[in-house]
C-alpha positions as CSV (number, residue, x, y, z in Angstrom):
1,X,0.0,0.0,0.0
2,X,2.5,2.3,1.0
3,X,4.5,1.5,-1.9
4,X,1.8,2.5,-4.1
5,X,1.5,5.7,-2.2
6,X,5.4,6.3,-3.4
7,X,4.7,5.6,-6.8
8,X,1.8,7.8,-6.8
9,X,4.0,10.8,-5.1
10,X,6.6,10.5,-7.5
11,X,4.2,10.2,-10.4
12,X,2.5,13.8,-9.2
13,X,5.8,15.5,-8.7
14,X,6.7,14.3,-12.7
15,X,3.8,15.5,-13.3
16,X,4.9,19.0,-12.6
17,X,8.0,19.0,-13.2
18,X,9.0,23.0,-13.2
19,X,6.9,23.5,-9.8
20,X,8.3,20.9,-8.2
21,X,11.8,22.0,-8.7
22,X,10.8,25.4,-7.4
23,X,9.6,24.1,-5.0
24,X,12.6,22.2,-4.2
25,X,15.2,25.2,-4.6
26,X,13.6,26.1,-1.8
27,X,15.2,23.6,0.4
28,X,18.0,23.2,-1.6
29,X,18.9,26.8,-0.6
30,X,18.2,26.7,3.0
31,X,20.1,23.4,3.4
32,X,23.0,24.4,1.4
33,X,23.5,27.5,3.2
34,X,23.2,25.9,7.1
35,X,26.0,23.3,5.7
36,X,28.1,26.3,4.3
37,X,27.5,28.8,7.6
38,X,28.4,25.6,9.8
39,X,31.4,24.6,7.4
40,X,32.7,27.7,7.9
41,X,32.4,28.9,11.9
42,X,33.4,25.6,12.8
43,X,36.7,25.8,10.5
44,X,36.9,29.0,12.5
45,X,37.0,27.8,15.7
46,X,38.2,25.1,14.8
47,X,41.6,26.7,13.7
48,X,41.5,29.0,16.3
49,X,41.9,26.0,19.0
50,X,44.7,24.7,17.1
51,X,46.5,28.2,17.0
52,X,45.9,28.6,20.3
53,X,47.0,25.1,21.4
54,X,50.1,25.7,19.2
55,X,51.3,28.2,22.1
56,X,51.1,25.1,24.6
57,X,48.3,23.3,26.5
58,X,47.8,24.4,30.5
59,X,50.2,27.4,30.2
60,X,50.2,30.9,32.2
61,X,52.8,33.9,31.2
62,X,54.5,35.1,34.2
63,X,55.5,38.6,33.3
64,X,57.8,41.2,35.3
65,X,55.8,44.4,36.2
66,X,55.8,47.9,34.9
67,X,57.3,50.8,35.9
68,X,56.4,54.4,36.8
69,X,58.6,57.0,36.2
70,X,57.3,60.6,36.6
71,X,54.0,60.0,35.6
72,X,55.0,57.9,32.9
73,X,54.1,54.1,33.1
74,X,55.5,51.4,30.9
75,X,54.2,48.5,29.9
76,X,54.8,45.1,31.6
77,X,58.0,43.4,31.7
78,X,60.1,46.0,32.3
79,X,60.9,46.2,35.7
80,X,63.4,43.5,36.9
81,X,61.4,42.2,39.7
82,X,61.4,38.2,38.4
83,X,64.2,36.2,39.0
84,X,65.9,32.5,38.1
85,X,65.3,31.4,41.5
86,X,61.6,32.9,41.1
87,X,61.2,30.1,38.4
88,X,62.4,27.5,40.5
89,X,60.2,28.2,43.5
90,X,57.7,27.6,41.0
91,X,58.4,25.1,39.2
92,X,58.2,23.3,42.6
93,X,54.5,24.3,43.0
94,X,51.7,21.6,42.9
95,X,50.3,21.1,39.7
96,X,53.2,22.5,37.7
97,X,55.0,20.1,36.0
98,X,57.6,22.9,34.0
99,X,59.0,26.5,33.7
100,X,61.0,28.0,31.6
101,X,62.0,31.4,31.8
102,X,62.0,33.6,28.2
103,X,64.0,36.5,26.5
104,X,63.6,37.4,23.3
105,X,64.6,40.1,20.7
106,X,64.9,40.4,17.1
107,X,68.1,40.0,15.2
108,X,69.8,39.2,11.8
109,X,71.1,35.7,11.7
110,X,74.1,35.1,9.2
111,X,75.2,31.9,8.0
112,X,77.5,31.5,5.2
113,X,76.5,33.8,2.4
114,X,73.1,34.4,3.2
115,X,71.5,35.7,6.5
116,X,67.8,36.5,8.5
117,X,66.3,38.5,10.5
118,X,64.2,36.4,12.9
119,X,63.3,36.1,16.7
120,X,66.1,35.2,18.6
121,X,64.5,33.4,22.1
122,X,66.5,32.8,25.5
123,X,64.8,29.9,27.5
124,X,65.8,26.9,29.6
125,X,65.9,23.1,28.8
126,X,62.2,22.8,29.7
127,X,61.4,25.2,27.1
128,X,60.3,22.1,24.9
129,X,58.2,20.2,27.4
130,X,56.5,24.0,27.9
131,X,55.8,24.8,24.7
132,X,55.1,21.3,23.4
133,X,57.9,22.3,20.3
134,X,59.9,19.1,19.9
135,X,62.6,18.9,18.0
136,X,61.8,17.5,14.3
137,X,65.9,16.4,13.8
138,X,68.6,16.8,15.9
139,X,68.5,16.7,19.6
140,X,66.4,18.8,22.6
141,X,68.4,21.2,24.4
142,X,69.6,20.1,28.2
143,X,70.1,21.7,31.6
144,X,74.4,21.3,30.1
145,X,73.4,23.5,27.4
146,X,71.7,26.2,30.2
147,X,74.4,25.6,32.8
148,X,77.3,26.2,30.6
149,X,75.6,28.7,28.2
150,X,76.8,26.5,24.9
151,X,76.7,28.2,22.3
152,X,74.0,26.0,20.4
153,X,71.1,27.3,18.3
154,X,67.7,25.1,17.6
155,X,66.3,27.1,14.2
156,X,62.9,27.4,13.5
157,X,62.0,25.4,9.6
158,X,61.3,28.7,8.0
159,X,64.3,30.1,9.2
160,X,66.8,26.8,8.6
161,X,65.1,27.1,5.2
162,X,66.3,30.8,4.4
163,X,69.2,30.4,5.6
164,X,70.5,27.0,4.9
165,X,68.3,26.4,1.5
166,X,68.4,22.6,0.8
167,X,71.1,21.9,2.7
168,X,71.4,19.7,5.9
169,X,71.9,23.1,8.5
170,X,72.8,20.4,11.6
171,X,76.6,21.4,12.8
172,X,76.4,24.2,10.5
173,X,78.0,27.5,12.2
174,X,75.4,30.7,12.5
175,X,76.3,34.0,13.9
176,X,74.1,36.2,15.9
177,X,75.5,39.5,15.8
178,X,79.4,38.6,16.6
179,X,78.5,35.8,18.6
180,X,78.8,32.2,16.3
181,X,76.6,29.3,17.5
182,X,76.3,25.8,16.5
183,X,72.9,24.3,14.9
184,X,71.8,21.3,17.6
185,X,68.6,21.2,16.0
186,X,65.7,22.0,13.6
187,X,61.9,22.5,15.8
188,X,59.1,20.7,14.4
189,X,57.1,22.3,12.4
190,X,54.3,25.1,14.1
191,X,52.6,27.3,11.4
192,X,50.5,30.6,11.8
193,X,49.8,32.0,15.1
194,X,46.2,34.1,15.7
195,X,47.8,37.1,14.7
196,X,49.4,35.4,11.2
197,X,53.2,35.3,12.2
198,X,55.0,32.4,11.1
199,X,56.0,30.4,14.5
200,X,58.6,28.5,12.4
201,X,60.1,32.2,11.4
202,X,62.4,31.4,15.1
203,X,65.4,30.4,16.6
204,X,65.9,29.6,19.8
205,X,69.0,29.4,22.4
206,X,69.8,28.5,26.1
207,X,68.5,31.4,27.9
208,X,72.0,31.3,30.2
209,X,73.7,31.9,26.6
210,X,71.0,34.5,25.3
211,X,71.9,36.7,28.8
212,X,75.6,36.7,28.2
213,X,76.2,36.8,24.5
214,X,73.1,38.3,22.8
215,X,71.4,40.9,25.3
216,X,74.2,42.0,27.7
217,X,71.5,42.6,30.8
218,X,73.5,44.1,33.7
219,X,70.6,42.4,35.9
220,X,71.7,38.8,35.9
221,X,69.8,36.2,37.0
222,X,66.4,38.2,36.3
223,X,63.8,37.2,33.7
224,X,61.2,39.4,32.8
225,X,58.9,36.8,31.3
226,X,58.5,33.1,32.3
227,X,56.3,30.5,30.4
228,X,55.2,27.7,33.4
229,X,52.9,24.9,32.0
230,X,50.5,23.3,34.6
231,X,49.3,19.4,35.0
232,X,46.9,17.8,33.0
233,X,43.2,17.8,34.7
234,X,44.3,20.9,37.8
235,X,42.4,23.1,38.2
236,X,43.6,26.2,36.5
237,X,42.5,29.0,38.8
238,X,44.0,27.0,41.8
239,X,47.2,27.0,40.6
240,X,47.3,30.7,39.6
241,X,46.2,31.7,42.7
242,X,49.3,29.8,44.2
243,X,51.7,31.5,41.9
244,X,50.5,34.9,42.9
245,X,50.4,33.8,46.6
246,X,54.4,32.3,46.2
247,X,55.2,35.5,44.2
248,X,54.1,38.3,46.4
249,X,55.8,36.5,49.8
250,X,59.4,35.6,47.8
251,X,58.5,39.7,47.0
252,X,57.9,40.5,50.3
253,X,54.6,42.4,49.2
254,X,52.8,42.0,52.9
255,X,50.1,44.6,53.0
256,X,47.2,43.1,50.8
257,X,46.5,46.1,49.1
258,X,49.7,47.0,47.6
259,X,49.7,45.6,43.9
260,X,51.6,42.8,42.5
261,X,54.7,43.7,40.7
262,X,54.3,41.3,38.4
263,X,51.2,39.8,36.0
264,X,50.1,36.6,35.8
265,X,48.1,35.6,32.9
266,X,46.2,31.6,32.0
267,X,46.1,31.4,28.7
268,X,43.7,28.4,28.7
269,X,41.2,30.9,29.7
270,X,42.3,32.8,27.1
271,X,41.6,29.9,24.4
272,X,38.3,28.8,25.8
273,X,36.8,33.1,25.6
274,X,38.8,32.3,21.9
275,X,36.7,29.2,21.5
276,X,33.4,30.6,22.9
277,X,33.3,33.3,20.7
278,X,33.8,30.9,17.6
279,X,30.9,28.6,19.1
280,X,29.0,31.6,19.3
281,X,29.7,32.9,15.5
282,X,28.9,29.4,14.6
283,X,25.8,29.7,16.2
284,X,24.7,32.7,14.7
285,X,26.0,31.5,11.3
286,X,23.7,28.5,11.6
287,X,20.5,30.7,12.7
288,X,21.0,33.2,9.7
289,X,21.1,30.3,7.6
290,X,18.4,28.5,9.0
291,X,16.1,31.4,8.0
292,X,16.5,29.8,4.4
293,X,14.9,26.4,5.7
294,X,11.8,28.0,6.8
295,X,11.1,29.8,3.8
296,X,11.9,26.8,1.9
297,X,9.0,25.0,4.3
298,X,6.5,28.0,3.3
299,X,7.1,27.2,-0.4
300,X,5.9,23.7,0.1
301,X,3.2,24.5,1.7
302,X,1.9,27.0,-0.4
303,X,2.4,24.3,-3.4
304,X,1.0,21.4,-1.5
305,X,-2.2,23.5,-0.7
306,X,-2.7,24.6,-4.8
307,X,-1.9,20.8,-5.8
308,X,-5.1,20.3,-3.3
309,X,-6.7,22.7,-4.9
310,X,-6.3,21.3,-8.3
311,X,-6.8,18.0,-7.4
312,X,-10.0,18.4,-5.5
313,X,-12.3,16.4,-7.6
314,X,-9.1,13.1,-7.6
315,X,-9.5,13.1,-3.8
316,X,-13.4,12.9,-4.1
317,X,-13.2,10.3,-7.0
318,X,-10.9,8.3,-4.3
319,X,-13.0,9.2,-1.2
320,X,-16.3,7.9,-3.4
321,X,-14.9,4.6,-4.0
322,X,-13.5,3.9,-1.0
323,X,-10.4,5.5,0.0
324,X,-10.3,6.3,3.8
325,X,-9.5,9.7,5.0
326,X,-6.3,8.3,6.4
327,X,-5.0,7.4,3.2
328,X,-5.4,10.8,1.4
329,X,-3.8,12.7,4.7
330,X,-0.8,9.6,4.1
331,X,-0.4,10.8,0.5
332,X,0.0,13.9,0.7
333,X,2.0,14.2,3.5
334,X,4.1,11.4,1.6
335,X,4.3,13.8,-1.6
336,X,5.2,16.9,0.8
337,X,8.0,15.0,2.7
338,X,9.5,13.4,-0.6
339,X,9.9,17.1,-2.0
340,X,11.7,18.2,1.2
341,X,13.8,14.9,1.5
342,X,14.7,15.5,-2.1
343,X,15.9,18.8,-1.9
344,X,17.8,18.6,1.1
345,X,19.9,16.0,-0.3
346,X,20.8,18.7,-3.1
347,X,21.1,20.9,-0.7
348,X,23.3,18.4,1.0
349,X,25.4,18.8,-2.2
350,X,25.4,22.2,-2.9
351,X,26.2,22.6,0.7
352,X,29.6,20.7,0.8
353,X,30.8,21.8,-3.1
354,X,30.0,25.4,-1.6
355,X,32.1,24.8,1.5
356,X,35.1,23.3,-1.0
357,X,35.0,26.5,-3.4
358,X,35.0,29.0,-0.5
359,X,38.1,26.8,1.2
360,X,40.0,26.4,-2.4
361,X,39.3,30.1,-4.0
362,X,39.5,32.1,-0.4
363,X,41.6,30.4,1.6
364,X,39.0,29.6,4.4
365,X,39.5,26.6,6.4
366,X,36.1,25.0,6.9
367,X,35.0,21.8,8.4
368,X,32.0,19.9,7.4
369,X,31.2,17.8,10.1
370,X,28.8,14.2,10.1
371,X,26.3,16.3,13.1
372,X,25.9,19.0,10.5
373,X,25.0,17.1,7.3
374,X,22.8,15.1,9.9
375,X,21.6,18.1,11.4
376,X,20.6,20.0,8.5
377,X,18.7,16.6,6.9
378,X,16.9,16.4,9.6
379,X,15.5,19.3,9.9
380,X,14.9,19.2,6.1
381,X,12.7,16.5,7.1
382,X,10.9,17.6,10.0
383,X,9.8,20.8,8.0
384,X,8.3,18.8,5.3
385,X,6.1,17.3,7.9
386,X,5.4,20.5,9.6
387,X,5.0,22.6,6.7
388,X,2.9,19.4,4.3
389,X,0.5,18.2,7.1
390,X,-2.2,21.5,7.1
391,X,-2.2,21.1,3.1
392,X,-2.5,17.1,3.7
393,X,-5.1,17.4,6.5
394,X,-7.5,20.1,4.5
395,X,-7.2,17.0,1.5
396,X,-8.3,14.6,3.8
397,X,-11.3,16.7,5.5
398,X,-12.7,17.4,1.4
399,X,-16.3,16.3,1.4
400,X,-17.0,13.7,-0.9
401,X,-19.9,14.9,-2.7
402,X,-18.6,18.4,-2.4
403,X,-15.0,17.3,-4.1
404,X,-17.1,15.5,-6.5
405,X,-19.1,19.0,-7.9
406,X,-15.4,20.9,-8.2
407,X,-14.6,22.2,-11.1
């Protein structure tokens, strides 16, 4: 019976060919556009998560405090008020499994015949564990390196590549301003941060080394930015709260409403406002796009209720010899769902080759998940129920007799 039914639907749709795909563009619209908006807000956030992860997972930046000088105050990091043995109080915190401390500065790299200008970082052995950066060849830098300040470089790919070409770059010799240093290793491979910089553009050197050849500080043993990464599964707040506790007594900052001389900043918290904002643009992507699928639902409703319309003297032949009111409500509702099911399989189609043109001619990373093409189908679905049953219902309440007069 229900078979039939099909046959009967597919047979009225061919019938009207032109309307029906109308009335199918409809829904091929609306679904193609919620695949595309969702495609593309979760690429976002998606690529947000992995830039952010790409600075480390469970991390806080301990940074040295400003200053004020007549009136004047300067950022943070430039008072000298962290120190080396700062780091190591730390580091023997609860919940923190590494620090490292950092220095950094920009400078032109020469090897050879060619040369670079890249960031040059200071930091200790841990730096690796911290910023979960291994080393792709080569070997990791060790507390030997830090303790004797070696003169050993770890390059970045992008910079190896400029400056080394094709060749192999490990042993080769490159200077930093007068100061030559031997290539231990080559850092696996980091791409774009979230503001664009190329991670890989780097080089990195024991921070012991960086303080006595490369920056000249007449404030040994201070640090005025330290990178400390936290456990697995702490609580995040918790240990922040520790650090800032340890930091103000090693500072001897007593009276609780003096300030701290130094900033402490979780930049887990700093991904998941990142991620919750992409969730959100998702979100709103998804609801604009989802307008589409309701006007799509209109359209076959208003062509469900004309096909009634015009076929109001078949459904009182059918009610005349016999057909039950069931039946008629069942085939139309059958016709109304097989247009929507149609069309959001197009729009199924239209959705992902959209997604792939906007990725391959704009250089957007999008993500077409299974919950979206599930999603959107769905709901294709459910608004061909919704939107077919009134039109189906009024076909199945037609008065015989009356049906029968229509002209």
């Amino acid at each position: 019976m229900l078979s039939a039914m099909f046959l009967e639907a597919v047979r009225a749709m061919a019938a009207n060919r032109l309307r029906t795909m109308l009335t199918m563009l409809g829904m091929v619209i609306g679904v193609g556009a919620v695949i595309l908006m969702l495609a593309v807000g979760e690429g976002t956030r998606t690529t947000v998560k992995r830039q952010v992860e790409a600075l480390g997972t469970n991390i806080f930046i301990v940074l040295a405090g400003s200053m004020n000088s007549g009136g004047v105050r300067t950022g943070s990091g430039q008072r000298q008020t962290l120190t080396l043995d700062d780091a190591q109080a730390i580091r023997e915190l609860e919940g923190v499994t590494a620090v490292t401390p950092v220095s950094f500065s920009s400078m032109q790299l020469v090897a050879g015949g060619r040369n670079w200008n890249t960031q040059v970082t200071g930091a200790g052995e841990a730096f690796s564990e911290v910023r979960s950066w291994p080393v792709s060849d080569g070997r990791e830098m060790d507390a030997l390196d830090v303790q004797q300040a070696s003169r050993s470089i770890w390059l970045g790919s992008s910079t190896a590549k400029e400056l080394f070409g094709q060749s192999d770059p490990l042993g080769q010799t490159v200077r930093a301003g007068v100061t030559p240093f031997v290539v231990a290793g080559i850092l696996s491979s980091k791409g774009q941060s979230m503001d664009g910089r190329d991670q890989d553009d780097t080089a990195v050197v024991p921070f012991s080394s960086f303080s006595r050849y490369l920056q000249g500080s007449q404030f040994q043993g201070r640090v005025r930015m330290m990178m400390v990464k936290a456990a697995d599964g702490v609580n995040m707040d918790y240990v922040q709260e520790d650090m800032r506790t340890l930091l103000r007594e090693r500072h001897r900052i007593v009276d609780p409403l003096q300030d701290d001389d130094f900033f402490v900043n979780n930049l887990s918290a700093v991904m998941a406002s990142a991620e919750a904002a992409a969730q959100a643009m998702t979100l709103l992507l998804g609801a604009i796009a989802s307008v589409s699928l309701a006007v799509g639902g209109i359209g076959i409703m208003n062509i469900m209720l004309v096909s009634v319309t015009e076929r109001t003297r078949e459904i009182g032949i059918r009610l005349a010899i016999g057909a039950r009111k069931k039946d008629i409500l069942t085939q139309f509702m059958l016709e109304a769902v097989l247009v929507s099911i149609t069309g959001g399989l197009l729009g199924l189609l239209c959705g992902a080759g959209g997604a792939y043109t906007v990725s391959h001619f704009w250089n957007t990373s999008v993500s077409i998940t299974a919950f979206s093409l599930a999603l959107s189908f769905t709901v294709s679905l459910c608004i061909g129920v919704f939107f077919g049953f009134y039109p189906a219902w009024k076909a199945a309440g037609q008065d015989p007799i009356e049906a029968l007069r229509h002209q």
